[in-house]
Kinemage of the C-alpha trace (Angstrom):
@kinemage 1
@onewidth
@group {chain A} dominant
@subgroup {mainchain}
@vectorlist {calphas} color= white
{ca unk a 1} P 98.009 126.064 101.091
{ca unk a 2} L 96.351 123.591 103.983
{ca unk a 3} L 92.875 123.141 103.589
{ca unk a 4} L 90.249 125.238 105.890
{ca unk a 5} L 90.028 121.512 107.888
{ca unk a 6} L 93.432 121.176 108.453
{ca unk a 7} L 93.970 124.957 109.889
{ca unk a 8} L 90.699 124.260 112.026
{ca unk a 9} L 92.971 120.877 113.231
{ca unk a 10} L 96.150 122.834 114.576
{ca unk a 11} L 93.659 125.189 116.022
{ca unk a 12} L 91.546 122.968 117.953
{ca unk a 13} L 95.131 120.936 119.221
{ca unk a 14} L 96.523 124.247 120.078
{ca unk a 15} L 93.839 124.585 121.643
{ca unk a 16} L 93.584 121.739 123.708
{ca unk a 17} L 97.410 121.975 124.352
{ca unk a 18} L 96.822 125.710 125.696
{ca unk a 19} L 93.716 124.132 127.947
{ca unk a 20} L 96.308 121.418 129.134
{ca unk a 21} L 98.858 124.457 130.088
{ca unk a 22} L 96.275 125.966 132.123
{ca unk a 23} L 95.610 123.128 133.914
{ca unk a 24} L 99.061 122.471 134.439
{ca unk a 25} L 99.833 125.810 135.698
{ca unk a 26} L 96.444 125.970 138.113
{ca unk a 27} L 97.351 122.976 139.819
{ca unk a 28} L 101.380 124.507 140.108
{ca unk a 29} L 99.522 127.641 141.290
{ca unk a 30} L 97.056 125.800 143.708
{ca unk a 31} L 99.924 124.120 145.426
{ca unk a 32} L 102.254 127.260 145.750
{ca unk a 33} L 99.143 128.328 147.885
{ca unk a 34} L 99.300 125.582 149.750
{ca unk a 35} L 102.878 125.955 150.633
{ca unk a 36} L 102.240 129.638 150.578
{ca unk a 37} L 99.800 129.413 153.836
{ca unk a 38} L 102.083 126.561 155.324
{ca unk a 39} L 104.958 129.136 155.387
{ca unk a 40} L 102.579 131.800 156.881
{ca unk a 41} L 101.289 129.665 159.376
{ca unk a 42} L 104.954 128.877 160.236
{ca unk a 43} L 105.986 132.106 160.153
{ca unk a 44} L 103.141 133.609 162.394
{ca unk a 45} L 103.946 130.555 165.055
{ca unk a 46} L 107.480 131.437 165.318
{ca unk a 47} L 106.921 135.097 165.834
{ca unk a 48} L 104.380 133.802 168.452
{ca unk a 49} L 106.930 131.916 170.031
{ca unk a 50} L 110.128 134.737 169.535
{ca unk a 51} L 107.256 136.963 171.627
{ca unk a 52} L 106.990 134.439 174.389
{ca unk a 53} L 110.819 134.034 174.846
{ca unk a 54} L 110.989 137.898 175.037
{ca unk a 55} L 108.536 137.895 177.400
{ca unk a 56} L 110.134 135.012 179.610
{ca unk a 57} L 113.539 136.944 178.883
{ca unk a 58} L 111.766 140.093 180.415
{ca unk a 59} L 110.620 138.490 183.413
{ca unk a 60} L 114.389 136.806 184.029
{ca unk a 61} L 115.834 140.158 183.899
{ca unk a 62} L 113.149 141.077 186.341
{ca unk a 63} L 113.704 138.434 188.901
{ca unk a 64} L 117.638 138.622 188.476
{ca unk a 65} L 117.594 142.051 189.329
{ca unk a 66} L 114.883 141.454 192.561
{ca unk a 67} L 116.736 138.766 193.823
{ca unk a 68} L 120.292 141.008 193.449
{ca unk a 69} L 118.190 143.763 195.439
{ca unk a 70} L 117.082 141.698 197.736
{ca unk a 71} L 120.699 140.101 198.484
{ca unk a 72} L 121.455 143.481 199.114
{ca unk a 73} L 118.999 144.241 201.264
{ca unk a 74} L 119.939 141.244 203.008
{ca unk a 75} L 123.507 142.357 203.186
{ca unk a 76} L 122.752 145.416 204.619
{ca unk a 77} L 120.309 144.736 206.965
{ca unk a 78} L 123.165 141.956 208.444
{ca unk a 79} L 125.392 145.298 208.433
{ca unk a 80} L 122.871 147.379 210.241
{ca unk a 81} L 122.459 144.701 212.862
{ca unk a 82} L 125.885 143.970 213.119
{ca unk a 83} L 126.322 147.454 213.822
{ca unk a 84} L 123.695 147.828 216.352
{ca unk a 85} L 125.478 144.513 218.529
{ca unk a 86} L 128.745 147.055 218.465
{ca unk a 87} L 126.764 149.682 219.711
{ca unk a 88} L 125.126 147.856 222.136
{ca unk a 89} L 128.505 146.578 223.285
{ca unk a 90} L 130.318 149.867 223.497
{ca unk a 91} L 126.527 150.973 225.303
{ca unk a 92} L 127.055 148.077 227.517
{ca unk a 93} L 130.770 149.113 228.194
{ca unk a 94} L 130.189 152.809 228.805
{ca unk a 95} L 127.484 151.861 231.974
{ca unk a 96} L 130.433 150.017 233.258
């Protein structure tokens, strides 16, 4: 049977090897924080930047369908006045 000095040995090493395992693990755990707010920080800058590509997809869709309208306003109006020159012409032939 070991002596009362010899249990009070493997308790104090146990010891120390359990204090060494705790350090071990706080630093693991200290730099899994680290890399845990890196990835956040990453994270929260590409949603930032998926936002502002929606937005500047949202305003493309805008303009593309203002500058269709106003093509088509365009083309119409060049209608219209087309129109109104034949009128004018068959006006024009009618006084005759």
């Amino acid at each position: 049977m070991p002596s009362v000095a010899e249990q009070l040995d493997k308790v104090v090493e146990k010891t120390e090897r359990l204090i060494e395992l705790c350090s071990a693990l706080q630093e693991e755990n200290d730099l899994l924080k680290l890399e845990n707010q890196a990835l956040t920080t990453a994270l929260n800058a590409s949603k930032d930047k998926g936002k502002d590509l929606e937005d500047k997809l949202r305003v493309l869709k805008v303009a593309k369908s203002f500058s269709e309208t106003s093509e088509k306003t365009l083309d119409i109006k060049q209608k219209i006045n087309e129109f109104v020159q034949e009128i004018d012409k068959c006006i024009v032939l009618l006084k005759k």
